[in-house]
N, CA, C and O atoms as a GROMACS GRO file, in nm:
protein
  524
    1UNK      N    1   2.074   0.876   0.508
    1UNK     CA    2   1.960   0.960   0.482
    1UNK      C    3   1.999   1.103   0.518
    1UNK      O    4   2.088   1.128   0.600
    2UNK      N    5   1.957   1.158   0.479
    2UNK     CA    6   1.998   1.357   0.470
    2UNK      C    7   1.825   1.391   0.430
    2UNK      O    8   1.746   1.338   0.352
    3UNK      N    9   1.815   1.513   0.533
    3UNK     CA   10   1.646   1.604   0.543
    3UNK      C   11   1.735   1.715   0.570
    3UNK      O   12   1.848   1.724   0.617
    4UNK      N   13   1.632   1.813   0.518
    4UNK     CA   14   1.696   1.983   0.584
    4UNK      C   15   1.601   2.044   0.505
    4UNK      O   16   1.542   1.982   0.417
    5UNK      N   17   1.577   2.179   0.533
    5UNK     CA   18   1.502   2.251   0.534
    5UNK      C   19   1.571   2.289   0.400
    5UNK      O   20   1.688   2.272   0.365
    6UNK      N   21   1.442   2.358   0.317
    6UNK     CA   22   1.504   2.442   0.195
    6UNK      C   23   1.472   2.585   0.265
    6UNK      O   24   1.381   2.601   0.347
    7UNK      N   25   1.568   2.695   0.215
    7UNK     CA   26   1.554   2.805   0.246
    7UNK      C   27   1.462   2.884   0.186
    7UNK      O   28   1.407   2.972   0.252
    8UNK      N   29   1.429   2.860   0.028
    8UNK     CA   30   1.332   2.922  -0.070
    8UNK      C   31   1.170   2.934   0.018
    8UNK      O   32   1.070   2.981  -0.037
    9UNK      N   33   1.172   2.881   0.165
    9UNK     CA   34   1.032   2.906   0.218
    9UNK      C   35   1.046   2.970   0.325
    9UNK      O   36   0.952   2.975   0.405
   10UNK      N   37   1.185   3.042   0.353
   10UNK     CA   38   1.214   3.074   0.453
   10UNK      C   39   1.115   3.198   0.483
   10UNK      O   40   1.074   3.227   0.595
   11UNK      N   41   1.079   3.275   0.344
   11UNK     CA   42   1.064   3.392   0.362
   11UNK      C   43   0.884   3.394   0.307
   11UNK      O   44   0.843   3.504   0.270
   12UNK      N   45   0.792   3.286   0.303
   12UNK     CA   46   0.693   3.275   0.234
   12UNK      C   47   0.596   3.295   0.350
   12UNK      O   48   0.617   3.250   0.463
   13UNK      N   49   0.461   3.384   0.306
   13UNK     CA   50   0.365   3.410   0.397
   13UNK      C   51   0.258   3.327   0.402
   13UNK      O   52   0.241   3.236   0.321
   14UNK      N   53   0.169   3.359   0.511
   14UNK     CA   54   0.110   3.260   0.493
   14UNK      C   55  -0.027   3.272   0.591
   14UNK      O   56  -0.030   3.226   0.705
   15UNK      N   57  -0.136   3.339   0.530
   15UNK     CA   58  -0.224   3.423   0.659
   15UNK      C   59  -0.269   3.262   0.710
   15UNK      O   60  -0.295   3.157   0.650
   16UNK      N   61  -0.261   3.311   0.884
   16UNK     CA   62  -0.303   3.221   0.973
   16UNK      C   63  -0.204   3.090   0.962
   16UNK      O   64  -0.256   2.993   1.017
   17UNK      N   65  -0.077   3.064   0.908
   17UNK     CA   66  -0.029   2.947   0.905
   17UNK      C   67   0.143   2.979   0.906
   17UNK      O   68   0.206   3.084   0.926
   18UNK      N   69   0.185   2.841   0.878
   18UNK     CA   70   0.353   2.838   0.864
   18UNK      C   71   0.391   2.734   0.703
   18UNK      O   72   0.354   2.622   0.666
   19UNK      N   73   0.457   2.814   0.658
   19UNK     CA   74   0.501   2.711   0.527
   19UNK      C   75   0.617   2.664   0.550
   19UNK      O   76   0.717   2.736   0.537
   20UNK      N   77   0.626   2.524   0.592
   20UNK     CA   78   0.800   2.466   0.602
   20UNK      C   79   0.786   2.405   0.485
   20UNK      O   80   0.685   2.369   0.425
   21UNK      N   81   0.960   2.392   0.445
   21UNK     CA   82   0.977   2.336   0.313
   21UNK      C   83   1.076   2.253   0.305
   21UNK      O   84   1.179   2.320   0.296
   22UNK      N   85   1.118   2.041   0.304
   22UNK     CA   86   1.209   2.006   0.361
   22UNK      C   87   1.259   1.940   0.232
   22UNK      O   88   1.170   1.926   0.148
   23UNK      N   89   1.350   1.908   0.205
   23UNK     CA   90   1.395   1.788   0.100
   23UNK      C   91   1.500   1.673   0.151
   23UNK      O   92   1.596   1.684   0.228
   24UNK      N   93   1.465   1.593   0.105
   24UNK     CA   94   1.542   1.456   0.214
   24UNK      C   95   1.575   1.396   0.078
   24UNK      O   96   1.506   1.400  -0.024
   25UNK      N   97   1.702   1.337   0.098
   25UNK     CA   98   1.781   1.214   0.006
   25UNK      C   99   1.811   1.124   0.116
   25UNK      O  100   1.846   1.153   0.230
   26UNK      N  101   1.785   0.970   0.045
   26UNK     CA  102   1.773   0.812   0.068
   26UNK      C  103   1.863   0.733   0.036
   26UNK      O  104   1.901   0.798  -0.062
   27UNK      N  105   1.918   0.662   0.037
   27UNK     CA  106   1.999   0.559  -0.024
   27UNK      C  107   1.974   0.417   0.067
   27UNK      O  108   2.000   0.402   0.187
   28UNK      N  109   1.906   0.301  -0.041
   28UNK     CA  110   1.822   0.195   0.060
   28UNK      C  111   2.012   0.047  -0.047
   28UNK      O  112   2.022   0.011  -0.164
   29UNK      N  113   2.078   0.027   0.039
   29UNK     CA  114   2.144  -0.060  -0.016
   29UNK      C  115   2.059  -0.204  -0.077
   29UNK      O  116   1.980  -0.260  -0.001
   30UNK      N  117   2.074  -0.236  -0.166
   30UNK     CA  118   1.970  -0.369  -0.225
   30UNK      C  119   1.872  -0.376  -0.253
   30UNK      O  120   1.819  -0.475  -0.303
   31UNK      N  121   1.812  -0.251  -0.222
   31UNK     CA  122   1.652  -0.254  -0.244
   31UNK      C  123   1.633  -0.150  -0.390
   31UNK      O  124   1.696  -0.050  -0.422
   32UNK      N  125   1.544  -0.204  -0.445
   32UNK     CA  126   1.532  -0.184  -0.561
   32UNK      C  127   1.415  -0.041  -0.585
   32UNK      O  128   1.337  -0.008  -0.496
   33UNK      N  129   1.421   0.016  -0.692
   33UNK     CA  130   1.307   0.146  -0.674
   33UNK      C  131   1.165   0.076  -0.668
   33UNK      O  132   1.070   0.121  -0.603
   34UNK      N  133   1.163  -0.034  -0.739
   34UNK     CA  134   0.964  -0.096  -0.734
   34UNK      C  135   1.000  -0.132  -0.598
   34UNK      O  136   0.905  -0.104  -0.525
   35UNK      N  137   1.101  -0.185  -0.528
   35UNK     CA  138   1.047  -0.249  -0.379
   35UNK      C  139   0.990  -0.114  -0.259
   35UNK      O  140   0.907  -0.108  -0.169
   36UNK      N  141   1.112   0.001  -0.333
   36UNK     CA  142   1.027   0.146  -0.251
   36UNK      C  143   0.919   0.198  -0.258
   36UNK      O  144   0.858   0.254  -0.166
   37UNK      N  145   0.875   0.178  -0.404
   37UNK     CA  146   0.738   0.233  -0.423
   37UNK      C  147   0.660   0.152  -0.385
   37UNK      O  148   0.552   0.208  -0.366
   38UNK      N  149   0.656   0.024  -0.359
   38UNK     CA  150   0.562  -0.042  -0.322
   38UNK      C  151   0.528  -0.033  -0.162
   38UNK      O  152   0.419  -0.057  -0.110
   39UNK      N  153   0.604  -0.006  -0.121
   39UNK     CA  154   0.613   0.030   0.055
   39UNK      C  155   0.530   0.190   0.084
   39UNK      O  156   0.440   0.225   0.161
   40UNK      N  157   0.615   0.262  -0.022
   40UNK     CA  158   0.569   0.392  -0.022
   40UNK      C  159   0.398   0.427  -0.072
   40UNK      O  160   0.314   0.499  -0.017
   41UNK      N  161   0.392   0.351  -0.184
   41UNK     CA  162   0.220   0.342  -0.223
   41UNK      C  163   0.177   0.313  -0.104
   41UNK      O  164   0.063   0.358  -0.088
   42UNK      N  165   0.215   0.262  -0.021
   42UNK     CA  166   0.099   0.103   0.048
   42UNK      C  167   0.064   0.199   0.148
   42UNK      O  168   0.144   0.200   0.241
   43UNK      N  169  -0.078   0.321   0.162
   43UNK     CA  170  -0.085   0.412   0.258
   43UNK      C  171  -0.175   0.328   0.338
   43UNK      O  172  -0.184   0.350   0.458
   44UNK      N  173  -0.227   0.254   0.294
   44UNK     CA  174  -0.313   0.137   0.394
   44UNK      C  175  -0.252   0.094   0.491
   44UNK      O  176  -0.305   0.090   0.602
   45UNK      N  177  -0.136   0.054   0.469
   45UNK     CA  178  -0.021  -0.020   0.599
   45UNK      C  179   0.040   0.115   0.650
   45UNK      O  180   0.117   0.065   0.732
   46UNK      N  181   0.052   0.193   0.657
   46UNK     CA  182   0.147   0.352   0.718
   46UNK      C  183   0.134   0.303   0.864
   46UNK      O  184   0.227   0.297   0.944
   47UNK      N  185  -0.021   0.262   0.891
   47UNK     CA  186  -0.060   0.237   1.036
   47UNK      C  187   0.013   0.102   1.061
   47UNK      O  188   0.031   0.085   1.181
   48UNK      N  189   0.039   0.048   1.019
   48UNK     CA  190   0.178  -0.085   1.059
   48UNK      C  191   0.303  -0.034   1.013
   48UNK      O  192   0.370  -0.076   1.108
   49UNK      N  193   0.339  -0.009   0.983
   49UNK     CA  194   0.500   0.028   0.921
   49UNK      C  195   0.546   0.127   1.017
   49UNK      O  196   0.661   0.115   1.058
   50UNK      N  197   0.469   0.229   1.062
   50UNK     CA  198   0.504   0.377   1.084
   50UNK      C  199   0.431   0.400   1.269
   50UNK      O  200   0.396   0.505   1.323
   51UNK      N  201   0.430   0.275   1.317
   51UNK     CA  202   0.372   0.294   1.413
   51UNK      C  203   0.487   0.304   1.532
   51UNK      O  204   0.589   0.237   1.519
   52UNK      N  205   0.472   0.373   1.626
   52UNK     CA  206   0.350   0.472   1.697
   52UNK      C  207   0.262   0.574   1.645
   52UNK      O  208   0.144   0.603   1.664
   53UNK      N  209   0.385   0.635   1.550
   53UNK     CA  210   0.347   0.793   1.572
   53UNK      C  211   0.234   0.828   1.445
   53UNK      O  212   0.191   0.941   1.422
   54UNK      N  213   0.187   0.664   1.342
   54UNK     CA  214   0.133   0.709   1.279
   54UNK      C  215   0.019   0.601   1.301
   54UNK      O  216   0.031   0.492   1.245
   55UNK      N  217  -0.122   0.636   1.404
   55UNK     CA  218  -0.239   0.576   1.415
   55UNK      C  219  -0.306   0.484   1.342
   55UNK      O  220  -0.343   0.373   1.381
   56UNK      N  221  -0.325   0.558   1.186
   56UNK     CA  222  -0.471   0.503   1.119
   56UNK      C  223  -0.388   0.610   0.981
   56UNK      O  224  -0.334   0.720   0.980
   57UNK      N  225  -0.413   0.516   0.889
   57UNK     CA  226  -0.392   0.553   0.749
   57UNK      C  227  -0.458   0.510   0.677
   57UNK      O  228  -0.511   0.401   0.699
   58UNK      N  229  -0.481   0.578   0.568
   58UNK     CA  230  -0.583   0.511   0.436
   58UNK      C  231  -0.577   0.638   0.306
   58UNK      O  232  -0.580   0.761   0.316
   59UNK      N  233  -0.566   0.534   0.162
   59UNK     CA  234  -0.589   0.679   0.085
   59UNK      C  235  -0.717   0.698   0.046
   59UNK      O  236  -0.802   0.611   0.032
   60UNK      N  237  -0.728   0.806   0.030
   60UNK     CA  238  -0.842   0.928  -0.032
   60UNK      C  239  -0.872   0.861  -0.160
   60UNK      O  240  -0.970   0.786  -0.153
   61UNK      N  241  -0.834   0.867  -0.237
   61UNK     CA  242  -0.800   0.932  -0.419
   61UNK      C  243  -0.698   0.880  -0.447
   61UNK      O  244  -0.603   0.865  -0.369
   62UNK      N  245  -0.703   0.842  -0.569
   62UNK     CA  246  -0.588   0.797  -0.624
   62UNK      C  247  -0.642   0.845  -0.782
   62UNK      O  248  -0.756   0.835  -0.828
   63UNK      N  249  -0.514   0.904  -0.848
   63UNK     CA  250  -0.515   0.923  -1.021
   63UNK      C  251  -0.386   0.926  -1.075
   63UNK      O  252  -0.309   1.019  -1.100
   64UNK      N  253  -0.375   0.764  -1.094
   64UNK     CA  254  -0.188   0.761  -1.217
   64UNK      C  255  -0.128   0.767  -1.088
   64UNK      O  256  -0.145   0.685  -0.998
   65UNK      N  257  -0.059   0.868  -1.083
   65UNK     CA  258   0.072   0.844  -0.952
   65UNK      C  259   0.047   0.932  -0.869
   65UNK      O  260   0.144   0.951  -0.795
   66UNK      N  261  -0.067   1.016  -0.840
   66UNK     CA  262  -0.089   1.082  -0.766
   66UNK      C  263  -0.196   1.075  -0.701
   66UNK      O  264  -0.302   1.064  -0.763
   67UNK      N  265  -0.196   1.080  -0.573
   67UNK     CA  266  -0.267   1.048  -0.448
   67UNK      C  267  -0.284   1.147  -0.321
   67UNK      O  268  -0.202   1.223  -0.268
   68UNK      N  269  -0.403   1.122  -0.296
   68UNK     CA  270  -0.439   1.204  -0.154
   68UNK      C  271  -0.477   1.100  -0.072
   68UNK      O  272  -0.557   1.011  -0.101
   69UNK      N  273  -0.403   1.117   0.054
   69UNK     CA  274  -0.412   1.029   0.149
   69UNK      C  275  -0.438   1.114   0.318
   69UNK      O  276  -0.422   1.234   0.342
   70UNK      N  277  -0.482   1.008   0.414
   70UNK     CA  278  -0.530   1.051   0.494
   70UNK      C  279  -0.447   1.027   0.645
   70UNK      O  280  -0.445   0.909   0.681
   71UNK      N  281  -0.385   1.120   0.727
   71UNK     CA  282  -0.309   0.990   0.829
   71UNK      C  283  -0.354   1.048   0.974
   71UNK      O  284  -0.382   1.168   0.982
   72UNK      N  285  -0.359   0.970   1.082
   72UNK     CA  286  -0.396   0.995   1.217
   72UNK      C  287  -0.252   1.032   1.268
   72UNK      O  288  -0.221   0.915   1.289
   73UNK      N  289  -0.135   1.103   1.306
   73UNK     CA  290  -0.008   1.096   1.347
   73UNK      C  291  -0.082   1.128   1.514
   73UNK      O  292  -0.187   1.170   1.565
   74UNK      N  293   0.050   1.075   1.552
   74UNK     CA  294   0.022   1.101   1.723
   74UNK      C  295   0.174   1.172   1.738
   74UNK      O  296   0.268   1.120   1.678
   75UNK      N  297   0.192   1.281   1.810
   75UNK     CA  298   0.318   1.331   1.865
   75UNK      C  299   0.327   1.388   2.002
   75UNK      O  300   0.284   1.492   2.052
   76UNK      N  301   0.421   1.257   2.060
   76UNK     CA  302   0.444   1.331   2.189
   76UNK      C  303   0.556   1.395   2.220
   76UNK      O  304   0.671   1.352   2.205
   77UNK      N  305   0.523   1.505   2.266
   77UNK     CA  306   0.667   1.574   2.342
   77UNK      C  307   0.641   1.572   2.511
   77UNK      O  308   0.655   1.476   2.587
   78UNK      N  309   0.608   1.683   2.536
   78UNK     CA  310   0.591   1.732   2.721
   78UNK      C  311   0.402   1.653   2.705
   78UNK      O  312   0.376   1.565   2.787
   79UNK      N  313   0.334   1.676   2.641
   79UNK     CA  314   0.178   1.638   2.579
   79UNK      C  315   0.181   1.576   2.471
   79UNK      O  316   0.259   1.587   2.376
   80UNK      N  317   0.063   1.483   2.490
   80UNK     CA  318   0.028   1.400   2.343
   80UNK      C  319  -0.062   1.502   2.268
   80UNK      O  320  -0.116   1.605   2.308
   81UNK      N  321  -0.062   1.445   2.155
   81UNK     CA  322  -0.130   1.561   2.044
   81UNK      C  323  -0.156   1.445   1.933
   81UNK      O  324  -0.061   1.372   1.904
   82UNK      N  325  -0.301   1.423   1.861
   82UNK     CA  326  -0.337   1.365   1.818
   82UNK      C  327  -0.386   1.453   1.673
   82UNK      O  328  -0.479   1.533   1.686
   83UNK      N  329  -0.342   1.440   1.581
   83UNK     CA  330  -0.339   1.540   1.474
   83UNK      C  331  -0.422   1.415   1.336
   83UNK      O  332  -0.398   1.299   1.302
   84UNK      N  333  -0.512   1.510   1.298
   84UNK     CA  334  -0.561   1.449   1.160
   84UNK      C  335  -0.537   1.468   1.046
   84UNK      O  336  -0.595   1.574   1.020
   85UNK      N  337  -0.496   1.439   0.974
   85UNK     CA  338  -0.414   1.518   0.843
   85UNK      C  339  -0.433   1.455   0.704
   85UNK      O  340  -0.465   1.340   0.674
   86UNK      N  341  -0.393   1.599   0.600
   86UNK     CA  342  -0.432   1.476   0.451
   86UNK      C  343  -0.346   1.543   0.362
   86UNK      O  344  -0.351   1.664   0.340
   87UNK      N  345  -0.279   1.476   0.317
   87UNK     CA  346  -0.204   1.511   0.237
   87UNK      C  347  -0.189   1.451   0.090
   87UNK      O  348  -0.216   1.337   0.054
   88UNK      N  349  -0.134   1.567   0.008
   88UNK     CA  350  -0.159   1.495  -0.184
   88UNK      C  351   0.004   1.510  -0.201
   88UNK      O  352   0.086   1.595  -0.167
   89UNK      N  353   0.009   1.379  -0.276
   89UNK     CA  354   0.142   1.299  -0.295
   89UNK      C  355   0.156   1.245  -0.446
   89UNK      O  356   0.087   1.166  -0.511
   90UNK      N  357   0.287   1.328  -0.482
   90UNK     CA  358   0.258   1.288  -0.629
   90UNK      C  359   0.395   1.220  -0.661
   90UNK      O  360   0.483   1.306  -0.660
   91UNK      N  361   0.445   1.088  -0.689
   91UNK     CA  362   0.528   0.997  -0.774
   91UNK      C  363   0.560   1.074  -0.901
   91UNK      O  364   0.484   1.146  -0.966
   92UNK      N  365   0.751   1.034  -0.936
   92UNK     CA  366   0.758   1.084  -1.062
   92UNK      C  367   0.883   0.978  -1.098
   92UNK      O  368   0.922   0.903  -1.008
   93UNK      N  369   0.920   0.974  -1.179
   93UNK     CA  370   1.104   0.897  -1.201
   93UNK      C  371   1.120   0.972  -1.356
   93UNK      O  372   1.051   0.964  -1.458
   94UNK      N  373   1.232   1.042  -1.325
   94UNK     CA  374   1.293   1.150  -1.399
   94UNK      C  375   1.395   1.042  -1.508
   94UNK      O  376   1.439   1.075  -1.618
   95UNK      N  377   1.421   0.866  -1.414
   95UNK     CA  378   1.486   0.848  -1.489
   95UNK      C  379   1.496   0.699  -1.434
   95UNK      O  380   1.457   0.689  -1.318
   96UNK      N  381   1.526   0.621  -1.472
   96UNK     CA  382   1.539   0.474  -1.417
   96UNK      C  383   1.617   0.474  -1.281
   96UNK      O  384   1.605   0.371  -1.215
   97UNK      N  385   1.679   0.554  -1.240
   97UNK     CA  386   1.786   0.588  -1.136
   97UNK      C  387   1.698   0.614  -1.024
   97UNK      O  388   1.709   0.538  -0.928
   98UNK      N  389   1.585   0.737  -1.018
   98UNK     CA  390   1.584   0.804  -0.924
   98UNK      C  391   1.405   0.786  -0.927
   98UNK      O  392   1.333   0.766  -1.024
   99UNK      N  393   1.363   0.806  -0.753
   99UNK     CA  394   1.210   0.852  -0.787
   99UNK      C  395   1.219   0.953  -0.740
   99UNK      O  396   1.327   0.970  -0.683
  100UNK      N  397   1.122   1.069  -0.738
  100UNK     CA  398   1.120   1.136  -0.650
  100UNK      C  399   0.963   1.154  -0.601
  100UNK      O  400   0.872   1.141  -0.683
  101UNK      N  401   0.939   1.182  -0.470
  101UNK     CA  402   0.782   1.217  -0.387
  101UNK      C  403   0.788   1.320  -0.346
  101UNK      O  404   0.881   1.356  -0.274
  102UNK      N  405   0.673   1.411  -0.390
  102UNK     CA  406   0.650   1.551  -0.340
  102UNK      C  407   0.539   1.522  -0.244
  102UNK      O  408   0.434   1.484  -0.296
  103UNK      N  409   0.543   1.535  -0.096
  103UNK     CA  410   0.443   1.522  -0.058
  103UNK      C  411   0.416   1.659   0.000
  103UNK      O  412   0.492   1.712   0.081
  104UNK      N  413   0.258   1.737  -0.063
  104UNK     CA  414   0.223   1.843   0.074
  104UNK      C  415   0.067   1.829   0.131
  104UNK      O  416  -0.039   1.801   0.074
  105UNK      N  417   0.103   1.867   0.284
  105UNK     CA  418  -0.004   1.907   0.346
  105UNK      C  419  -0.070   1.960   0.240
  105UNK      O  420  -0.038   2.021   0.137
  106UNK      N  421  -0.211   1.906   0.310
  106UNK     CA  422  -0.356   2.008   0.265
  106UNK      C  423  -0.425   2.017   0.357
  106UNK      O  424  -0.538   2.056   0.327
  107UNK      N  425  -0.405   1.992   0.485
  107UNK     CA  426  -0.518   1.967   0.608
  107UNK      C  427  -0.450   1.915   0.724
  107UNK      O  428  -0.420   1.796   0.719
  108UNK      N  429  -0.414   1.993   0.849
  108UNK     CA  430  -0.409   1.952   0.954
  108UNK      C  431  -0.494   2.008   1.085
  108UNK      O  432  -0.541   2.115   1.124
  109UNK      N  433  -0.487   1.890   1.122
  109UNK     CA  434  -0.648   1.965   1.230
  109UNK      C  435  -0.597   1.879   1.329
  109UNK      O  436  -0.538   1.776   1.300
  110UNK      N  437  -0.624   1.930   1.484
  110UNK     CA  438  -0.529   1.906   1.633
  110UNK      C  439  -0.721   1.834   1.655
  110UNK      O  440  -0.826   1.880   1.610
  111UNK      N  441  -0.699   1.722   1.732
  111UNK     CA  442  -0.844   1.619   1.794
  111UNK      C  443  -0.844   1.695   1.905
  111UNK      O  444  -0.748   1.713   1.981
  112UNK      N  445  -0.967   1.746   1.914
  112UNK     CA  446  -0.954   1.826   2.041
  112UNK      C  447  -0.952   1.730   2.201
  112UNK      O  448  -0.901   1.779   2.301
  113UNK      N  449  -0.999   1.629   2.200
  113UNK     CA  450  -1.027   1.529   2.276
  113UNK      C  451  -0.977   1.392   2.272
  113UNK      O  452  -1.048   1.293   2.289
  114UNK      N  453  -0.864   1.392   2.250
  114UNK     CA  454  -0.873   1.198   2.202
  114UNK      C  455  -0.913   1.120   2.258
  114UNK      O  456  -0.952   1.017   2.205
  115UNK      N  457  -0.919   1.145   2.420
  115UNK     CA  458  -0.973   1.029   2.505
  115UNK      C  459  -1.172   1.006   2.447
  115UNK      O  460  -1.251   0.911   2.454
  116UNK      N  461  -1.181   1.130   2.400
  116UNK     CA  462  -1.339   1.086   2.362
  116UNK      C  463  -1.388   1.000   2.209
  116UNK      O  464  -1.455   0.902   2.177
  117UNK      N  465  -1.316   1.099   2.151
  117UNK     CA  466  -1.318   1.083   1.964
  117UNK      C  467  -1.207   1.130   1.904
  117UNK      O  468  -1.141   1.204   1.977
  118UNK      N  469  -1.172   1.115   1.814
  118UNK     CA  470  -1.078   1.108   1.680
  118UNK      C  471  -1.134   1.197   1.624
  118UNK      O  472  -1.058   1.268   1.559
  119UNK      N  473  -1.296   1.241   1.620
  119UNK     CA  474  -1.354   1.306   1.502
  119UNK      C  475  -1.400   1.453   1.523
  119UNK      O  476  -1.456   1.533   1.447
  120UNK      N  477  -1.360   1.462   1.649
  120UNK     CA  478  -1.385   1.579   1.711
  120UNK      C  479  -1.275   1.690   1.746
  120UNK      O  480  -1.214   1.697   1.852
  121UNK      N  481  -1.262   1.770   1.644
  121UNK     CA  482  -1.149   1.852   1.613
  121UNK      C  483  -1.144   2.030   1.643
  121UNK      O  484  -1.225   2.116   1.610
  122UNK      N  485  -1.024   2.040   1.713
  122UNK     CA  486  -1.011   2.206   1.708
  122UNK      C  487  -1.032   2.269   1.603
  122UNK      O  488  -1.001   2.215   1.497
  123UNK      N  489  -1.080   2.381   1.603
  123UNK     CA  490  -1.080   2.472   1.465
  123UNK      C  491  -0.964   2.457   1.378
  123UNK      O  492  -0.889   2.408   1.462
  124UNK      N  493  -0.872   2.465   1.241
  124UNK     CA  494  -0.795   2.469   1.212
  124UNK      C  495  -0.720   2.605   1.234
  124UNK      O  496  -0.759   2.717   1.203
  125UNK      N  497  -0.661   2.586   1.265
  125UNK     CA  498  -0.552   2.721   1.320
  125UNK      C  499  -0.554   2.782   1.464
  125UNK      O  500  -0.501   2.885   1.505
  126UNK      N  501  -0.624   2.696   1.525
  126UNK     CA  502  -0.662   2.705   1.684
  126UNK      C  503  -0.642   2.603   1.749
  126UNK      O  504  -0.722   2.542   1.820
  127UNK      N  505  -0.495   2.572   1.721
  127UNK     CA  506  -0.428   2.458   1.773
  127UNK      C  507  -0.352   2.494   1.894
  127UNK      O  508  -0.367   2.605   1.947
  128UNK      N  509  -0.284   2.420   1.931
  128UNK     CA  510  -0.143   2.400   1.980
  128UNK      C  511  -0.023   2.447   1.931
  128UNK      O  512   0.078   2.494   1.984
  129UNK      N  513  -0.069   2.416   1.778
  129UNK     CA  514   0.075   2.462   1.686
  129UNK      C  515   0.208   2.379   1.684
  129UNK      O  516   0.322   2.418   1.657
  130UNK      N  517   0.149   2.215   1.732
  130UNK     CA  518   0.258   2.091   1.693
  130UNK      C  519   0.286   2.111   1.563
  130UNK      O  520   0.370   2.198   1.541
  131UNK      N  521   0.245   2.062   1.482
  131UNK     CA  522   0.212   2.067   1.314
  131UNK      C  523   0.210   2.198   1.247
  131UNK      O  524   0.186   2.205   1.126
   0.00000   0.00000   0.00000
């Protein structure tokens, strides 16, 4: 697996925010592209597959191959940080070979409280600044 930053966002503004921009290549030996997409669709399970750091998943919307989905991530470093987030995810295959997933943020919001609620959130952009 290979992730890294693209540079084309190095230089992009962004009032009140940060635009990162990453691209990652995969190579799954034996596994077939329907067995990825089927893992990759399945935003219902994220919260089993992807656990710790990913709570509670479920999608939004769905139209053809593109989807908005919803995920609880938890990240700890020195503090836990309980982040709510939603992101639109769009499927493509350029070719029998390859898929590719664009996924971007549209919404991250820091729980201001987790020990109380999940639903009770900092302002957006009046975070911590994990995410």
């Amino acid at each position: 697996m290979r992730i890294e930053a693209v540079d084309a966002a190095r230089d992009a503004k962004a009032r009140s925010g940060m635009i990162q921009d990453w691209v990652g290549t995969m190579f799954i030996p034996g596994a077939t592209l329907a067995q990825v997409q089927s893992v990759l669709r399945d935003y219902a399970n994220y919260k089993n597959f992807y656990q710790p750091k990913v709570m509670e998943s479920k999608p939004l919307a769905q139209s053809g191959d593109e989807y908005d989905v919803f995920l609880r991530l938890k990240e700890e470093h020195i503090l836990t940080v309980i982040l709510n987030t939603t992101y639109h995810v769009r499927f493509s295959m350029p070719d029998a070979q390859r898929l590719i997933v664009t996924s971007r943020s549209t919404r991250i919001a820091e729980v201001k409280d987790p020990d109380k609620s999940y639903d009770e959130e900092l302002p957006v952009g009046h975070d911590a600044g994990f995410l």
